[in-house]
N, CA, C and O atoms as CSV, one atom per row, in Angstrom:
chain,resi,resn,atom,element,x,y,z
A,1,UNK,N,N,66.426,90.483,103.192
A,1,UNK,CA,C,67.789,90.125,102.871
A,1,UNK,C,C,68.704,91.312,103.159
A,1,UNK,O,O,68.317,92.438,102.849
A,2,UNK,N,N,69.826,91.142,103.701
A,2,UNK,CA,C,70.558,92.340,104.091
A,2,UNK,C,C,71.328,92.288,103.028
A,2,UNK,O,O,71.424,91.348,102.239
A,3,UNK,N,N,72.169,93.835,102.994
A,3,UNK,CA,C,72.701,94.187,101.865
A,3,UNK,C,C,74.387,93.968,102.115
A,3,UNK,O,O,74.967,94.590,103.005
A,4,UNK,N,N,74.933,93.221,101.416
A,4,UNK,CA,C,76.539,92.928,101.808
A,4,UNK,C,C,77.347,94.390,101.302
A,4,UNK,O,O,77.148,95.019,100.262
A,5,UNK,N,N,78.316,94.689,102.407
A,5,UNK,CA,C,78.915,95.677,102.584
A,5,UNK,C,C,80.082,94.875,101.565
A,5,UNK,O,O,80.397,93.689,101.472
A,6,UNK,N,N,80.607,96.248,100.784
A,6,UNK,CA,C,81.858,95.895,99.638
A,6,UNK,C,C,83.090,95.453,100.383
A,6,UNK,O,O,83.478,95.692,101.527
A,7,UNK,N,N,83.423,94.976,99.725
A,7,UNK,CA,C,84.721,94.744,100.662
A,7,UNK,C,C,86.335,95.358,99.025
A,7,UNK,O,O,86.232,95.555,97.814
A,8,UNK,N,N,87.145,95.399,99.692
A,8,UNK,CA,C,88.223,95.618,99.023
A,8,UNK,C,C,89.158,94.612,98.459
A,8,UNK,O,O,88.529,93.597,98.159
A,9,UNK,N,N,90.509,94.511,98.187
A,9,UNK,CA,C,91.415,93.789,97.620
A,9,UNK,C,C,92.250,93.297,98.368
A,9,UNK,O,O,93.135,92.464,98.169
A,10,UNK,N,N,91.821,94.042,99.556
A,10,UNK,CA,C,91.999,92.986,100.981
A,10,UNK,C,C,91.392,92.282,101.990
A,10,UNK,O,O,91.899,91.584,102.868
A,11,UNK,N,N,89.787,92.655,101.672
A,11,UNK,CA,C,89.459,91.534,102.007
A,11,UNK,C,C,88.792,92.091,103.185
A,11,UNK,O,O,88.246,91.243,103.890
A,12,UNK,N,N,88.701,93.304,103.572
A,12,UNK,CA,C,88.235,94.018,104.581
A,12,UNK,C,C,86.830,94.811,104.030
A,12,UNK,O,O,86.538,94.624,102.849
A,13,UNK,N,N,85.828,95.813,104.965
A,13,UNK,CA,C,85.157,96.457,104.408
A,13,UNK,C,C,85.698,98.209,104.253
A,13,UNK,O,O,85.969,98.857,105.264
A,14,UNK,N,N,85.760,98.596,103.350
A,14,UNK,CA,C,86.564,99.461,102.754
A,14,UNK,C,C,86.312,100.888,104.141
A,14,UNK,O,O,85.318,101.537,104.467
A,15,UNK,N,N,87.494,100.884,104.547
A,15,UNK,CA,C,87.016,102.069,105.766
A,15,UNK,C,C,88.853,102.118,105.778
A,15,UNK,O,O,89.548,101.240,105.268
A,16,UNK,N,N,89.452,103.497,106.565
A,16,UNK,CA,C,90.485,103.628,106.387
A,16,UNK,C,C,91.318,102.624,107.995
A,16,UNK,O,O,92.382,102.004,107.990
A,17,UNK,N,N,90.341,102.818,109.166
A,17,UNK,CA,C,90.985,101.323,109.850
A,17,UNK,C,C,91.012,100.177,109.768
A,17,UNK,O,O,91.560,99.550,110.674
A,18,UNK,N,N,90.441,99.498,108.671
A,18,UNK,CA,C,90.320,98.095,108.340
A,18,UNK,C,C,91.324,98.298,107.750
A,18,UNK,O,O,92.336,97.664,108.052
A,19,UNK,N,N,91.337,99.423,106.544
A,19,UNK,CA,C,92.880,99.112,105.217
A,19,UNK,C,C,93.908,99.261,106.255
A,19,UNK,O,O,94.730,98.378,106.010
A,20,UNK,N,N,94.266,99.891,107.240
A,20,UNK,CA,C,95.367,99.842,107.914
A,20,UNK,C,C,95.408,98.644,108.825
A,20,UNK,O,O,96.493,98.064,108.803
A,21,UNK,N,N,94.436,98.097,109.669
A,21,UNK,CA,C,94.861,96.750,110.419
A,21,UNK,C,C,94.810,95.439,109.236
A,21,UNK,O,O,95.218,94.277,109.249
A,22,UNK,N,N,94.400,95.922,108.669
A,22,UNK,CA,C,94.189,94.359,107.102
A,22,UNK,C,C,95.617,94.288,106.997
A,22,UNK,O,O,96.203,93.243,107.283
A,23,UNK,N,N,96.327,95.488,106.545
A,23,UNK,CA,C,97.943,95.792,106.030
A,23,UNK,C,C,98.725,95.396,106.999
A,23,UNK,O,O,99.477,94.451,106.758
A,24,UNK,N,N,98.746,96.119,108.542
A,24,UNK,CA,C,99.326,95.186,109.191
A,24,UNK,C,C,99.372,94.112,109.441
A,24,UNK,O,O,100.499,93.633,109.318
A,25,UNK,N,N,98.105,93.006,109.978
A,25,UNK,CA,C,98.654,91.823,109.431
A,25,UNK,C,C,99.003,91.250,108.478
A,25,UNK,O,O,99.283,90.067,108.671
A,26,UNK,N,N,99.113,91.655,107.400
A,26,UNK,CA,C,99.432,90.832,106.243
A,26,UNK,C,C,101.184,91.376,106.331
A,26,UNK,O,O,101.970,90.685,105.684
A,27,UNK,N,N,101.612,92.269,106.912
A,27,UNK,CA,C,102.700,92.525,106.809
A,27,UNK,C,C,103.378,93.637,105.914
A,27,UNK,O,O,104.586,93.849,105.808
A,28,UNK,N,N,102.483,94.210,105.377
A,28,UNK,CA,C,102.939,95.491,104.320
A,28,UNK,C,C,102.140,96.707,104.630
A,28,UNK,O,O,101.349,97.308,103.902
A,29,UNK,N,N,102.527,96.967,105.934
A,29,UNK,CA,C,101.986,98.212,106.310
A,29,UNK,C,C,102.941,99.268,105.910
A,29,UNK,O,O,103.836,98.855,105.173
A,30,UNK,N,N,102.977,100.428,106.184
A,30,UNK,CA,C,103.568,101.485,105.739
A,30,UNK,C,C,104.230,102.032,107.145
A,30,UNK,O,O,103.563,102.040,108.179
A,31,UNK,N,N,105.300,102.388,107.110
A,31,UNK,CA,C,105.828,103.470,108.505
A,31,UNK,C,C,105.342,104.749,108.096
A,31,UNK,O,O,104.992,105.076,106.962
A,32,UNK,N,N,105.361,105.698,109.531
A,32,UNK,CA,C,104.298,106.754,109.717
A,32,UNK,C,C,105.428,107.733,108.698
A,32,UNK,O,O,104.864,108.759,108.318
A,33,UNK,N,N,106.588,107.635,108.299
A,33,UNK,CA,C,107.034,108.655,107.518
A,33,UNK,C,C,106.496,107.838,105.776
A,33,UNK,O,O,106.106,108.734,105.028
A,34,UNK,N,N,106.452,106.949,105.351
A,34,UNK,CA,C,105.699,106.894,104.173
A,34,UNK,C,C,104.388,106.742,103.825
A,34,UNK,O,O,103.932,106.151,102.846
A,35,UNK,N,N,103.530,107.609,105.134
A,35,UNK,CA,C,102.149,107.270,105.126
A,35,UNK,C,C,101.398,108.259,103.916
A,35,UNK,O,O,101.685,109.326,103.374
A,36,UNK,N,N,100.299,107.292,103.820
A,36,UNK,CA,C,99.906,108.365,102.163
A,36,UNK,C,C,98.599,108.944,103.011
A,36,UNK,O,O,98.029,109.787,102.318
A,37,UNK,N,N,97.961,108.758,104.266
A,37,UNK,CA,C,97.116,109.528,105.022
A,37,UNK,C,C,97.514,110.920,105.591
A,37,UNK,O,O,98.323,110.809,106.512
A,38,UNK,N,N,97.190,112.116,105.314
A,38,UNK,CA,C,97.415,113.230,105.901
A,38,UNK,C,C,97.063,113.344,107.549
A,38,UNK,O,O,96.188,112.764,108.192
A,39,UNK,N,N,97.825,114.069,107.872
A,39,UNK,CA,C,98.211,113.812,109.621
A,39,UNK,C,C,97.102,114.609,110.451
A,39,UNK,O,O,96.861,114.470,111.651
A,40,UNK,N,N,96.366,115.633,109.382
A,40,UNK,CA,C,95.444,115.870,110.045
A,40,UNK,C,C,93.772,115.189,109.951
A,40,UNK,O,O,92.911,115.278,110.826
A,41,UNK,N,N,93.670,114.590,108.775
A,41,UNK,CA,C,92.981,113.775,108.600
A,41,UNK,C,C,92.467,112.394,109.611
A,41,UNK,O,O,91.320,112.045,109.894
A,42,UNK,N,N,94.206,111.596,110.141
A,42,UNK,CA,C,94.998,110.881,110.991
A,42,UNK,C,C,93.924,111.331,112.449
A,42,UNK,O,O,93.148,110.647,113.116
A,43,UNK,N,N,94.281,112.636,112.521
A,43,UNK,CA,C,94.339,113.280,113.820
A,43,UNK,C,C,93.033,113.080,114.390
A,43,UNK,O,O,92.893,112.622,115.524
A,44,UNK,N,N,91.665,113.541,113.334
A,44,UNK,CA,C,90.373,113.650,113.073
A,44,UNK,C,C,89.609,112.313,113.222
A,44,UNK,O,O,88.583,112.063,113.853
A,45,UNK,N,N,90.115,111.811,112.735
A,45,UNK,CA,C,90.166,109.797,112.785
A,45,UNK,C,C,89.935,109.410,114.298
A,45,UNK,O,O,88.959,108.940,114.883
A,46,UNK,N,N,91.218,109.787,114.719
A,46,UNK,CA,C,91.639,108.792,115.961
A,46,UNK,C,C,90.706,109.580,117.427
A,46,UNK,O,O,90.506,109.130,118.555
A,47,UNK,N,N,90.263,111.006,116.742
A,47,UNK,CA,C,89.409,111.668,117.958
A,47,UNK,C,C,88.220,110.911,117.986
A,47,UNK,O,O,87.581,110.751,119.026
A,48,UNK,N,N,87.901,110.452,116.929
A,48,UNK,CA,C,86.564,109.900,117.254
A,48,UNK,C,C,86.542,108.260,117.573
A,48,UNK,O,O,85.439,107.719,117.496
A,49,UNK,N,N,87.810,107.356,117.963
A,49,UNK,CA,C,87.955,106.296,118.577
A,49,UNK,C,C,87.787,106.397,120.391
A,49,UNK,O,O,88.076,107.368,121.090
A,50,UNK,N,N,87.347,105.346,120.743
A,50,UNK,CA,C,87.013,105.258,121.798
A,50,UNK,C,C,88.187,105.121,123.053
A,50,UNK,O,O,89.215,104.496,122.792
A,51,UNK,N,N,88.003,105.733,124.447
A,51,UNK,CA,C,89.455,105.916,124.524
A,51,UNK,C,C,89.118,104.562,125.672
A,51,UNK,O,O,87.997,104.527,126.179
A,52,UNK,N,N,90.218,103.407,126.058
A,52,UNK,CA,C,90.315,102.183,125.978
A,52,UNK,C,C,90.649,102.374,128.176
A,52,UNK,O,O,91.616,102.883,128.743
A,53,UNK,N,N,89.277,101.665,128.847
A,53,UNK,CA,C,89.696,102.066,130.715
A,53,UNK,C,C,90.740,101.126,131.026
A,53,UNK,O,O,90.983,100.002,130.589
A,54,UNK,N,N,91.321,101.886,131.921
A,54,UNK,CA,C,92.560,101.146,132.837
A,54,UNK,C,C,91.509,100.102,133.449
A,54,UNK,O,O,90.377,100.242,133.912
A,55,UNK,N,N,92.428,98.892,133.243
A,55,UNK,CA,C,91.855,98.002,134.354
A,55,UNK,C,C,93.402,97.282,135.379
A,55,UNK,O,O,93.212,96.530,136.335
C-alpha cells in the first residue's frame, strides 16, 4: 500500500511550488512586493527548475 503524501488547505502536496501555483489559480496569489518567500531562498528554488527548449 503506498503511503499518501499530506496535502494542505489547498489541496495541493505541501511544497512551496504547489502553494504558489494552487494560489494562483484560485486567484489569491500574492505580488512579488508582498511576497512572504525570501528572494534568496526564491533564487535557490528556481536554480534547481528545469530550464524549458526552444522549439
Amino acid at each position: 500500500m503506498k503511503k499518501k503524501s499530506k496535502k494542505n488547505k489547498l489541496g495541493v502536496k505541501n511544497s512551496l511550488v504547489n502553494n504558489i501555483n494552487a494560489r494562483k489559480k484560485k486567484g489569491v496569489s500574492r505580488s512579488k512586493k508582498k511576497s512572504k518567500v525570501d528572494k534568496k531562498a526564491y533564487k535557490k528554488l528556481k536554480k534547481g527548475w528545469k530550464k524549458k527548449g526552444k522549439k
